[in-house]
matplotlib code that plots the C-alpha trace (Angstrom):
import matplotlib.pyplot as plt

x = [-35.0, -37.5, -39.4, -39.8, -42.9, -42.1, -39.4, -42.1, -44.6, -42.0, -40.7, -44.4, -45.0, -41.4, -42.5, -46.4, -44.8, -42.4, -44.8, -47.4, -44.7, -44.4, -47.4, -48.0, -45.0, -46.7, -49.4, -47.8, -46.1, -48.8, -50.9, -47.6, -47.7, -51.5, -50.9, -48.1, -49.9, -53.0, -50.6, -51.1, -48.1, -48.2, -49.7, -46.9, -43.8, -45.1, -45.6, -42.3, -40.7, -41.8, -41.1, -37.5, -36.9, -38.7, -35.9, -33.2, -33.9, -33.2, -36.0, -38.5, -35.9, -36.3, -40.0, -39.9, -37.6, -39.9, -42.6, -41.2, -40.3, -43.8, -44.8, -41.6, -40.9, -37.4, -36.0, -36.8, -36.0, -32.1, -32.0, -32.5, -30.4, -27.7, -27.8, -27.7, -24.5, -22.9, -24.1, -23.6, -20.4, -20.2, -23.5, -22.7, -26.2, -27.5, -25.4, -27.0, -30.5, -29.3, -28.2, -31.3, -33.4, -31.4, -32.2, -36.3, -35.5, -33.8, -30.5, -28.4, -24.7, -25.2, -27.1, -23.7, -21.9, -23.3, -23.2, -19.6, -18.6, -20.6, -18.2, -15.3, -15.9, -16.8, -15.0, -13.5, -16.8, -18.5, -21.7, -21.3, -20.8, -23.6, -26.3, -24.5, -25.1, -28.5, -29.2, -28.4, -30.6, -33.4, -33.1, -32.7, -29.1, -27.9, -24.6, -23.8, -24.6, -22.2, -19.2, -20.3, -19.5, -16.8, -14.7, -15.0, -14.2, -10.9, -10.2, -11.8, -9.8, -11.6, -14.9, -15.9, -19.9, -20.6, -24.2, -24.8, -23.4, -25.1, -28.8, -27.8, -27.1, -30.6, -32.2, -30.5, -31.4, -27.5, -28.0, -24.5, -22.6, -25.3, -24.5, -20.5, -20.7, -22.4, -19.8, -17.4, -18.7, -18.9, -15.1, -14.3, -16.8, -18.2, -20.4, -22.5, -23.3, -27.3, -28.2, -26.8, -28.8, -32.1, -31.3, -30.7, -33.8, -35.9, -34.7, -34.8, -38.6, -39.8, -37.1, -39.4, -36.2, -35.2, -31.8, -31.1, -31.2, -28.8, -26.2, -26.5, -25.8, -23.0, -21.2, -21.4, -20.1, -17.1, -16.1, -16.3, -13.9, -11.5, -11.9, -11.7, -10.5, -13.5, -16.2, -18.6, -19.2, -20.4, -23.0, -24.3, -24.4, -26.2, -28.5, -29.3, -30.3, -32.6, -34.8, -34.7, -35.5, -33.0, -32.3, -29.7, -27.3, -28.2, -26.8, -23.6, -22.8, -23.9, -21.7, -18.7, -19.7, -20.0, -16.3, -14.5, -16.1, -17.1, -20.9, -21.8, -24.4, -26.2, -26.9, -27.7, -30.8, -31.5, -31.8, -33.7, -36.7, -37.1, -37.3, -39.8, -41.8, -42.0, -42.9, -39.2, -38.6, -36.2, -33.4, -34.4, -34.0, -30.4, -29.5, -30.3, -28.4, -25.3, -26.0, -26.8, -23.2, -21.2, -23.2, -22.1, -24.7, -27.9, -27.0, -27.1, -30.3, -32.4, -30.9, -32.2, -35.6, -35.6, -35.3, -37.6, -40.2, -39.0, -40.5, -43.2, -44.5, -43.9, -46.2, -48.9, -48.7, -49.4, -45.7, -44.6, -47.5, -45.7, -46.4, -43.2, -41.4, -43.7, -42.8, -39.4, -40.0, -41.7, -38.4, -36.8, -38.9, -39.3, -34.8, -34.9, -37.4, -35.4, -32.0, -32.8, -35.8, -39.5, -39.2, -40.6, -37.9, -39.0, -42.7, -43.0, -41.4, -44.0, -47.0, -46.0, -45.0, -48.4, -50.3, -48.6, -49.3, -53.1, -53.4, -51.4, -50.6, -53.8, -52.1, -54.6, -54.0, -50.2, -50.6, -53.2, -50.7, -48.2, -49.6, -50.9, -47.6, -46.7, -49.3, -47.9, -44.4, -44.1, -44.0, -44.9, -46.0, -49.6, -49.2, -47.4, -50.3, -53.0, -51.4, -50.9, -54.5, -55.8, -54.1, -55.7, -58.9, -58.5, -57.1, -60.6, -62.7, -60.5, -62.0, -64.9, -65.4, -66.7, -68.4, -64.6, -62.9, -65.6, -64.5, -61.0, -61.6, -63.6, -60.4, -58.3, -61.2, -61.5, -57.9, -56.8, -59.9, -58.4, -55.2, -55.0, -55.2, -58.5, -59.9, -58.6, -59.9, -63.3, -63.1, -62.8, -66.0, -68.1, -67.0, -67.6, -71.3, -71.1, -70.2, -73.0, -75.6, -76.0, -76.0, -77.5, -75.2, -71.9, -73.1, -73.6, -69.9, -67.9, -69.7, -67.7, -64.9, -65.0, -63.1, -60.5, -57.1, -55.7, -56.0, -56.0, -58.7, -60.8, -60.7, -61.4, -64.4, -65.4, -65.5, -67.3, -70.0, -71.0, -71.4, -73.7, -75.6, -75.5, -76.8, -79.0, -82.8, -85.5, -87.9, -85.9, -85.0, -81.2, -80.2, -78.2, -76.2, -76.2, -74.7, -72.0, -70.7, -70.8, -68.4, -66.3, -66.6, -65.3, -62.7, -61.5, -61.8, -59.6, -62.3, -62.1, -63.9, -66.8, -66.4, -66.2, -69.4, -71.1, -70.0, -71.1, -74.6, -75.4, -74.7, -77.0, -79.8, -79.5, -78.1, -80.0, -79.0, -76.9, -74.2, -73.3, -70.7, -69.0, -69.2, -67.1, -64.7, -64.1, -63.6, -60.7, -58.8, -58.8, -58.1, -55.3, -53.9, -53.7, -51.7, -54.2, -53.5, -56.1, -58.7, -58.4, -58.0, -62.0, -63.0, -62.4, -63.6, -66.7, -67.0, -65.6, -67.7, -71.2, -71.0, -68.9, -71.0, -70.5, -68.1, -65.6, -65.2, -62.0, -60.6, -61.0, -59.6, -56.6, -55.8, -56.6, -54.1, -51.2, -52.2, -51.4, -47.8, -47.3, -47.7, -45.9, -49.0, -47.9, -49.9, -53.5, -52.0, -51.6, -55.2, -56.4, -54.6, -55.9, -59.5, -58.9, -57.7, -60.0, -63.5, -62.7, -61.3, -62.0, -60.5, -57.7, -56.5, -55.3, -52.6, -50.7, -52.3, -50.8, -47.1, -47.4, -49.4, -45.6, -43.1, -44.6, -45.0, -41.3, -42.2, -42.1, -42.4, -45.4, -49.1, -52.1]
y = [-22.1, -22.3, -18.5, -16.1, -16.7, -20.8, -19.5, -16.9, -20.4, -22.6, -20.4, -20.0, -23.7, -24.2, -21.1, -22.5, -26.2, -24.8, -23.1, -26.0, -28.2, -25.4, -25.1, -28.9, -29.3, -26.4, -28.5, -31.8, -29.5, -28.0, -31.2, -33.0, -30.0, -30.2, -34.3, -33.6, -31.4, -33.2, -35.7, -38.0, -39.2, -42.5, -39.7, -37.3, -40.0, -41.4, -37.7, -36.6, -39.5, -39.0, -35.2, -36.2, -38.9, -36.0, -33.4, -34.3, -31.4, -31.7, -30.0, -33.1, -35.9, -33.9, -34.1, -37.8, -38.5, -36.7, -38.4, -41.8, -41.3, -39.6, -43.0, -44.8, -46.4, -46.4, -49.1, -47.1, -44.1, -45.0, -47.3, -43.8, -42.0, -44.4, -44.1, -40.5, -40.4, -43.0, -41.0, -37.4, -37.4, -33.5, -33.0, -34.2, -33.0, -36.1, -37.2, -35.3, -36.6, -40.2, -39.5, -37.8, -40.9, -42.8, -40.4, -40.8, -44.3, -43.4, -45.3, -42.1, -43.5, -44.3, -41.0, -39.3, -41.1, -39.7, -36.3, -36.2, -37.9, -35.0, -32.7, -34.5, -33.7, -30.7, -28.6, -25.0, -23.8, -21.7, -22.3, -25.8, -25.2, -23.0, -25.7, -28.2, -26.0, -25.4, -29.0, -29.3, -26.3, -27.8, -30.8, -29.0, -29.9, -26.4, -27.5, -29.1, -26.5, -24.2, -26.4, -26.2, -22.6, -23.0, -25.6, -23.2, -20.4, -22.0, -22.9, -20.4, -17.4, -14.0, -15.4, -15.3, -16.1, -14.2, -13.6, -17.2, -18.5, -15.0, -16.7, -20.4, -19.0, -16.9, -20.3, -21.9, -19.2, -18.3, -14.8, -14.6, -16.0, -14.5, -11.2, -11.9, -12.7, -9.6, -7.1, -9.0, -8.4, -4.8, -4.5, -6.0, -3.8, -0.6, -0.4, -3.2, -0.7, -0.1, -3.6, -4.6, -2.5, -3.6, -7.0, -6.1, -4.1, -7.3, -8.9, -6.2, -5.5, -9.3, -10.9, -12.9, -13.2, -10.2, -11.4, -10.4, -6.6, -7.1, -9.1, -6.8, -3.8, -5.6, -6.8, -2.8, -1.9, -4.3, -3.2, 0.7, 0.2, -2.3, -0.3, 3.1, 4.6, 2.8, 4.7, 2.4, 1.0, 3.9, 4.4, 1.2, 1.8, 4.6, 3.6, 1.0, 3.2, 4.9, 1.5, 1.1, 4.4, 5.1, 8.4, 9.7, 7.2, 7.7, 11.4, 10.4, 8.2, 11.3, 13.5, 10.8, 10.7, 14.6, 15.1, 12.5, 13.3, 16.7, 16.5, 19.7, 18.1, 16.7, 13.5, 15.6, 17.3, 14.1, 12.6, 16.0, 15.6, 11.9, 13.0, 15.5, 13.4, 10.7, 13.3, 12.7, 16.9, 16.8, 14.8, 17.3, 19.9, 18.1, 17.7, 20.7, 22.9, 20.5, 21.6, 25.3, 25.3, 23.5, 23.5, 26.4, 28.3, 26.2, 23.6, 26.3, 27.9, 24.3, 23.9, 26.9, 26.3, 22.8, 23.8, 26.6, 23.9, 21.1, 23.6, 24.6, 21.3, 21.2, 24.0, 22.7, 19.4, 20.8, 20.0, 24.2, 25.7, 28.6, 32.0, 33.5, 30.3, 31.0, 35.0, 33.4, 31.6, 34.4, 36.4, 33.5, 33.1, 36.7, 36.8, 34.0, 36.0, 39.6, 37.0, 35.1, 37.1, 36.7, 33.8, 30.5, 29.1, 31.0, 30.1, 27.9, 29.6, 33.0, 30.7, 28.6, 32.4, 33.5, 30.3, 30.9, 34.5, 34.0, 30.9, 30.8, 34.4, 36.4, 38.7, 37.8, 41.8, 41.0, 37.4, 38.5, 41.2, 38.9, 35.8, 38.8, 39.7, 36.3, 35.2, 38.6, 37.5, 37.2, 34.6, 32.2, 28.5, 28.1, 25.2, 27.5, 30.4, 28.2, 27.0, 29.9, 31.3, 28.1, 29.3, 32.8, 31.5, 29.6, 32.7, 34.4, 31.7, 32.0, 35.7, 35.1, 36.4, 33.3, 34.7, 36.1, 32.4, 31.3, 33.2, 32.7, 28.4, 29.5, 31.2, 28.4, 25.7, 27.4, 27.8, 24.6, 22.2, 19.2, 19.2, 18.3, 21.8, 22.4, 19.6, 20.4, 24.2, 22.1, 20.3, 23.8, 25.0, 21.8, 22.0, 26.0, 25.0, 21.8, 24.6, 26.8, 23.9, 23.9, 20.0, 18.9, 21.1, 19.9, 16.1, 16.6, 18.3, 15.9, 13.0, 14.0, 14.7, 10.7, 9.8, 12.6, 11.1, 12.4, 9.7, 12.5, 14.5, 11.2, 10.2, 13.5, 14.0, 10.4, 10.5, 14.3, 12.5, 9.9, 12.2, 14.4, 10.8, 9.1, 12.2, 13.9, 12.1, 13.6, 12.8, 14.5, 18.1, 18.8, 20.9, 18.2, 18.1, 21.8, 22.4, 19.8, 21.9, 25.0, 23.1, 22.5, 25.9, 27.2, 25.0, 26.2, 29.3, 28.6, 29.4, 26.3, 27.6, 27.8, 24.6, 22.6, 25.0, 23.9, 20.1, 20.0, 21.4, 19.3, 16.6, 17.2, 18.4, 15.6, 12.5, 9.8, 11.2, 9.4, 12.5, 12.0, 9.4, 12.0, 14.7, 12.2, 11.6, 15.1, 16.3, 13.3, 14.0, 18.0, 17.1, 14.8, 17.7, 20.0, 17.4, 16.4, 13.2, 11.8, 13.7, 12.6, 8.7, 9.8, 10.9, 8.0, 5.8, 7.0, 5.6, 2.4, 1.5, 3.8, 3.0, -0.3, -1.2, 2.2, 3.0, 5.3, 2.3, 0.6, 4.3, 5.2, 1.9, 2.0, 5.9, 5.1, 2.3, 4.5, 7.0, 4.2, 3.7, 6.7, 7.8, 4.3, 2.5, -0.8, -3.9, -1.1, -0.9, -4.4, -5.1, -2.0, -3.5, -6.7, -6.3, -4.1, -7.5, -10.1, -7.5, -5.5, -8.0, -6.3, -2.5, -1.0, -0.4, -4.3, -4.8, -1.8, -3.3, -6.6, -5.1, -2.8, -5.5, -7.8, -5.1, -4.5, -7.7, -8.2, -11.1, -10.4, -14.0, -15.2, -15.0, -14.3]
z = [-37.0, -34.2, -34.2, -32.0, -31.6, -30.7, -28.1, -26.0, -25.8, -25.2, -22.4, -20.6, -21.1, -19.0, -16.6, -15.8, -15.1, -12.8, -11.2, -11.1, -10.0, -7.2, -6.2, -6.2, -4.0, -1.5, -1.0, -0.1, 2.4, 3.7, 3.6, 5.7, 8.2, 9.1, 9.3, 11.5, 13.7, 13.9, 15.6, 12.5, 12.4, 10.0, 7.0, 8.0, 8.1, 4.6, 2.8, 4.5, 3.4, -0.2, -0.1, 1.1, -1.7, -4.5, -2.8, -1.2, 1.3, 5.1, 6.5, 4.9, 6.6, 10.2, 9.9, 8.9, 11.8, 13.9, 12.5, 13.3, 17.0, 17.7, 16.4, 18.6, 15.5, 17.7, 15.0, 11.7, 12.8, 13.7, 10.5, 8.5, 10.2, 10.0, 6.6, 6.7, 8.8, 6.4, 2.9, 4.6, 6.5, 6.7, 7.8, 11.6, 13.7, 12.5, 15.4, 17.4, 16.2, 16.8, 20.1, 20.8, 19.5, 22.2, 25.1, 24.2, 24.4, 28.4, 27.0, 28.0, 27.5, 24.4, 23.7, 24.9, 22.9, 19.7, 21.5, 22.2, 18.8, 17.2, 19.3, 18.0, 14.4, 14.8, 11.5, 11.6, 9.7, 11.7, 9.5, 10.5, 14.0, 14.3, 13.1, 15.1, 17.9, 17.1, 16.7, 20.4, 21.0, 19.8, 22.0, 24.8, 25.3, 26.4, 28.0, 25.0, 23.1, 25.6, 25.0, 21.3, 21.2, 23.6, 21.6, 18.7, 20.5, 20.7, 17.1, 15.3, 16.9, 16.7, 16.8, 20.1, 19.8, 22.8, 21.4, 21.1, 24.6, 26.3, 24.2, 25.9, 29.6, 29.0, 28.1, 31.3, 33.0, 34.2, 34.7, 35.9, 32.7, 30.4, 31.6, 31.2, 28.0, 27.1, 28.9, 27.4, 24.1, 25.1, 26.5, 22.4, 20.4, 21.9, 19.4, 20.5, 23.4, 21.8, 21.3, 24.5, 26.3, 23.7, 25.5, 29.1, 28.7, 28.0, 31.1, 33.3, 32.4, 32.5, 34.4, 37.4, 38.8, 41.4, 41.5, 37.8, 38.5, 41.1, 38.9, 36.8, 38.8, 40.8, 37.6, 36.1, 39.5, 39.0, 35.4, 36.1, 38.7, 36.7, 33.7, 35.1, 31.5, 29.1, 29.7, 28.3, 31.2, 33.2, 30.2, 30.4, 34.3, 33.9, 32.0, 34.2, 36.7, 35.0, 34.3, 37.7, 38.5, 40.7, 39.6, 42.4, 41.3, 38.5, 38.8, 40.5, 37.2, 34.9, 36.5, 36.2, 32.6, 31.9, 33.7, 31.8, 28.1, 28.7, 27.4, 28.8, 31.2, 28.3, 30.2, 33.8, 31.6, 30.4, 33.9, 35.5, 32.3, 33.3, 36.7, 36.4, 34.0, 36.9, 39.7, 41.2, 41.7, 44.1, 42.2, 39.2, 41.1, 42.1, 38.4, 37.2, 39.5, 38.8, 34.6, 35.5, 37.8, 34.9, 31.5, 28.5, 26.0, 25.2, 27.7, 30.3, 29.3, 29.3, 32.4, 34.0, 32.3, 34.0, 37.3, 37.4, 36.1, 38.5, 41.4, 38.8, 39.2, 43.4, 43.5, 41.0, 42.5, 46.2, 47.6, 48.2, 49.7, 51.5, 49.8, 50.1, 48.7, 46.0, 45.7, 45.1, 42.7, 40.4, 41.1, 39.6, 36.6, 35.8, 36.2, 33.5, 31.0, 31.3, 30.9, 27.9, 26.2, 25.1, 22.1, 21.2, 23.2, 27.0, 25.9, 28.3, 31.4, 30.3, 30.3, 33.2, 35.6, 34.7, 35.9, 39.4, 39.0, 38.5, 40.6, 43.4, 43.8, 43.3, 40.5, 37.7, 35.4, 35.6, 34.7, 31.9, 30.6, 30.4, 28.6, 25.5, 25.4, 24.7, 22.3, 20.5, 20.0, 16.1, 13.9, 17.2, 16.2, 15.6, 18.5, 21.5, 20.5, 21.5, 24.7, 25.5, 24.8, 26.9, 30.0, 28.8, 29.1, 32.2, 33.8, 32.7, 33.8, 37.1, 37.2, 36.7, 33.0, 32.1, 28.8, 27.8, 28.5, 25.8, 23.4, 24.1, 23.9, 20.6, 19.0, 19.5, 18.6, 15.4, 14.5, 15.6, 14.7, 13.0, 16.3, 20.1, 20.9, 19.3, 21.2, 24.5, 23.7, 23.0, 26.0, 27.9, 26.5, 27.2, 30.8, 30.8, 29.8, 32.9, 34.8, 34.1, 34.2, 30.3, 30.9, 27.5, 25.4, 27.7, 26.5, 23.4, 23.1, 25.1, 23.3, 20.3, 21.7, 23.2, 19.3, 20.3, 18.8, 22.5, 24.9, 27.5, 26.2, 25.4, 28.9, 30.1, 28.1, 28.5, 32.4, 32.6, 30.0, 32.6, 35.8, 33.4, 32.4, 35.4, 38.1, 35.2, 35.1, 33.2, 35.7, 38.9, 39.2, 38.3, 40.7, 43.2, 39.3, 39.6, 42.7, 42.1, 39.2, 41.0, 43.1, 40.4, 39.1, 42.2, 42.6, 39.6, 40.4, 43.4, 45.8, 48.2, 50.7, 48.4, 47.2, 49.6, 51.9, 48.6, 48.8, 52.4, 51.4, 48.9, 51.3, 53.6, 51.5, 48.9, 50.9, 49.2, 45.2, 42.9, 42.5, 46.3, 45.5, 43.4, 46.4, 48.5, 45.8, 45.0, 48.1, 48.6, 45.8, 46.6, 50.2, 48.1, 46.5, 49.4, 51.0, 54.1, 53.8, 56.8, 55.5, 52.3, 53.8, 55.5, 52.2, 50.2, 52.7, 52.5, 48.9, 49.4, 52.4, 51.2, 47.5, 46.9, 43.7, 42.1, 39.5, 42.0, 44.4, 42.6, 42.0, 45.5, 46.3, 44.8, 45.7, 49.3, 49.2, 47.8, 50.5, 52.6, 51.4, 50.7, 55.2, 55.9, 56.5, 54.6, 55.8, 55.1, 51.9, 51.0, 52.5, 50.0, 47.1, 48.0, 48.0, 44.7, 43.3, 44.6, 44.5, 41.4, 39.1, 35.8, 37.0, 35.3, 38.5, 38.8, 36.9, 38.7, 42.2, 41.6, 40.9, 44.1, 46.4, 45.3, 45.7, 49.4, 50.3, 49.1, 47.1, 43.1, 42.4, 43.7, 43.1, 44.6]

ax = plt.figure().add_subplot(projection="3d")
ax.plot(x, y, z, "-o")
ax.set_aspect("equal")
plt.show()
């Protein structure tokens, strides 16, 4: 009897051959490959031919038959494959390699032939008839490919491959069918609805091809009206509209939705958050009253949150400048808190009605007394305390107690050092000390908070680091620097007056320093905010045509030219986008230039 012992070495003798015989066989492969691709051809054919003969395996023959018609070695090449058809009768895309080998030869009937006698025997396998039609595929013979799928379509019933054809017609670049195929896949299985939309998505985004959105949105049209009872449809049209940011039809196909399921507005919030989020307040405003007039319990309550925060956002954004719209609009937030309560879930509304109350309304003690009583509200999340002791300290600062919002920033640094909210609490002190003209400390500060894992805050810290660097020399006095962030100071103080007598100043006393590109700047974007719109356009202007080297020119650039659009002055803002392209090549600003320069001059296919 052969011992145990015998057995273990006779089995790792068998395992280590196998495995050198593995290994050995990866080589030749990879040693084929690199022939191959070095466009050595005559190396590739012979180790691919001797791989094939060691293995039997297909994927070494299609190399060696690649191999030979890289080398036109026409004549071998069909004598092979002849033999392949004869000793592999099941195995029929080798009739669709022969025909191809005609083609590269320009002898196209023949090359048919051997494509439509492939068709002919094509089995009721569908393995099969997927690599036949992939064999087409990788030729390039889409419309064979189609009637492929077609053909099987017929007699293979209940397998419809409308995944396949929808791939072919994307290839061919048959929008049209493509997109039929896929709503016919939707009308048999629903639950394709998600990956569906995965694909659409893909097209919609990178499509060159304008027309594509509207097939796509004339097709949806067509099914919701002939299937007025599937409701997958309307989703799918929906969600449509919200790529294409059309959010008022957007609307009319939520409400359609919410009536015939009864999603108690679910979608209509949806829609109102996207809305907000891409500074579209009006249609929130539009979808949350819809939700408030027809949504029940939670549903309700988010939707009155939603629209107080939809004209939150007009009046921090500049659009509602009107104090008694604004009166309004406390009575509205301060309803909401008595109706639903101080908690973690009216945090935001409490923090949001004391920002207008400081800011906007001059009613900094009531504002103050109400953000303590929400940072007192027990058992509050660590993160909604420290927003709400930010807006604290801004509302100090605001004041003037400049030493208090310190302290304030310091409590929320401390508590919150390793999170976003520590380092926008950071951020708060090193401008505090910017302010105050503690320049060195600022840097030193907002140099560490460059690595912030916030993007936001990065930035932030990143851009006030430079205007300290860049208008701070050792060997000039810093008070052009000093004034500037006095400006600052009072603009965040709200006291534009002050701001902008400083501004104006600083101007005129220091004309020739480094900082004035900054003073132009900052006076166009707060000219920007407050909505005057040509005295903003002067502003930044002045940058562009004074200071056209510095680093504000392609931001000035690009803001000027959506200025531009946004008062109807079109052909200035393709010239603005324009010179942002061919002047500032390496901006960030480009990419979005190029997109807006295309959708103005209606063209989305072409180049500049």
């Amino acid at each position: 009897m052969i011992s145990i012992r015998s057995l273990v070495l006779l089995l790792m003798m068998f395992v280590f051959g196998f495995v050198a015989k593995s290994q050995s066989k990866q080589s030749e492969t990879q040693l084929a490959m690199a022939y191959y691709n070095d466009k050595k051809f005559e190396q590739s054919a012979d180790m691919f031919n001797n791989l094939y003969k060691k293995t039997k395996s297909k994927f070494y023959f299609d190399y060696y038959v690649r191999s030979l018609t890289k080398l036109k070695d026409f004549q071998t090449a069909e004598k092979v494959l002849k033999k392949q058809i004869r000793s592999n009768k099941g195995e029929i895309s080798y009739l669709v390699d022969l025909g191809h080998l005609f083609q590269l030869q320009n002898d196209y009937e023949t090359a048919q032939k051997y494509y439509d006698n492939a068709l002919s025997k094509m089995p009721r396998d569908r393995s099969t008839i997927t690599r036949l039609a992939n064999s087409f595929i990788s030729k390039q013979e889409y419309d064979y490919a189609e009637k492929t799928y077609l053909a099987a379509r017929k007699v293979l019933l209940g397998l419809k491959f409308h995944h396949e054809l929808a791939n072919i017609y994307a290839a061919q670049r048959n929008y049209q069918k493509m997109i039929d195929e896929y709503m016919e896949l939707l009308y048999e299985a629903p639950s394709e609805l998600k990956n569906i939309k995965s694909r659409m998505q893909y097209y919609v985004v990178n499509s060159r091809d304008e027309d594509f959105k509207k097939l796509l949105q004339s097709t949806l049209i067509r099914r919701v009206q002939k299937f007025m009872n599937n409701p997958v449809y309307n989703d799918l049209l929906l969600w449509f509209y919200l790529q294409d940011k059309n959010y008022n039809a957007a609307i009319i196909q939520a409400k359609a939705l919410d009536k015939r399921l009864g999603e108690n507005s679910r979608r209509i919030i949806q829609i109102g958050a996207l809305a907000i989020a891409n500074h579209e307040f009006d249609v929130a405003i539009k979808a949350y009253e819809y939700a408030i007039a027809n949504a029940e319990r939670a549903n309700y309550q988010k939707a009155r949150i939603g629209l107080l925060d939809a004209y939150y956002q007009k009046v921090v954004n500049g659009l509602i400048n009107d104090e008694e719209q604004i009166n309004k609009l406390e009575k509205e937030y301060l309803d909401a808190i008595n109706e639903f309560g101080l908690s973690h879930l009216t945090i935001k509304i409490i923090r949001d009605l004391a920002h207008l109350e400081a800011f906007y309304l001059g009613k900094t003690n009531e504002a103050i007394v109400l953000i303590n009583k929400a940072i007192a509200i027990r058992n509050l999340p660590y993160n909604l305390v420290a927003m709400c002791k930010i807006e604290l300290g801004d509302i100090q600062l605001l004041t003037g107690d400049v030493w208090e919002a310190i302290l304030t920033y310091g409590q929320v640094e401390k508590s919150n050092s390793e999170n976003p909210y520590g380092h926008e609490a950071k951020f708060r002190k090193a401008r505090v000390a910017y302010y105050t003209g503690k320049f060195d400390w600022a840097k030193a500060q907002l140099d560490v908070l460059k690595a912030s894992t916030s993007k936001l805050i990065a930035n932030d810290a990143t851009e006030l680091s430079l205007l300290i660097s860049d208008n701070l020399n050792e060997d000039s006095v810093s008070i052009p620097l000093q004034m500037f962030a006095r400006a600052d100071l009072y603009l965040a103080q709200n006291k534009d007056s002050l701001a902008f007598l400083t501004l104006d100043s600083l101007l005129k006393q220091y004309s020739s320093h480094n900082v004035i590109d900054e003073v132009y700047f900052k006076k166009a974007t707060v000219f920007e905010s407050q909505n005057r719109i040509n005295e903003a356009i002067i502003e930044y202007n002045n940058v562009i045509e004074q200071y056209g080297w510095g680093i504000l020119a392609d931001n000035a650039l690009y803001n000027l030219a959506m200025l531009y659009e946004q008062i109807g002055e079109n052909e200035k803002a393709l010239e603005a986008y324009k010179e942002l392209m061919l002047n500032y090549a390496d901006s960030i600003f480009v990419q979005e230039a190029r997109q807006r320069f295309r959708i103005l001059r209606g063209d989305l296919n072409s180049t500049l």
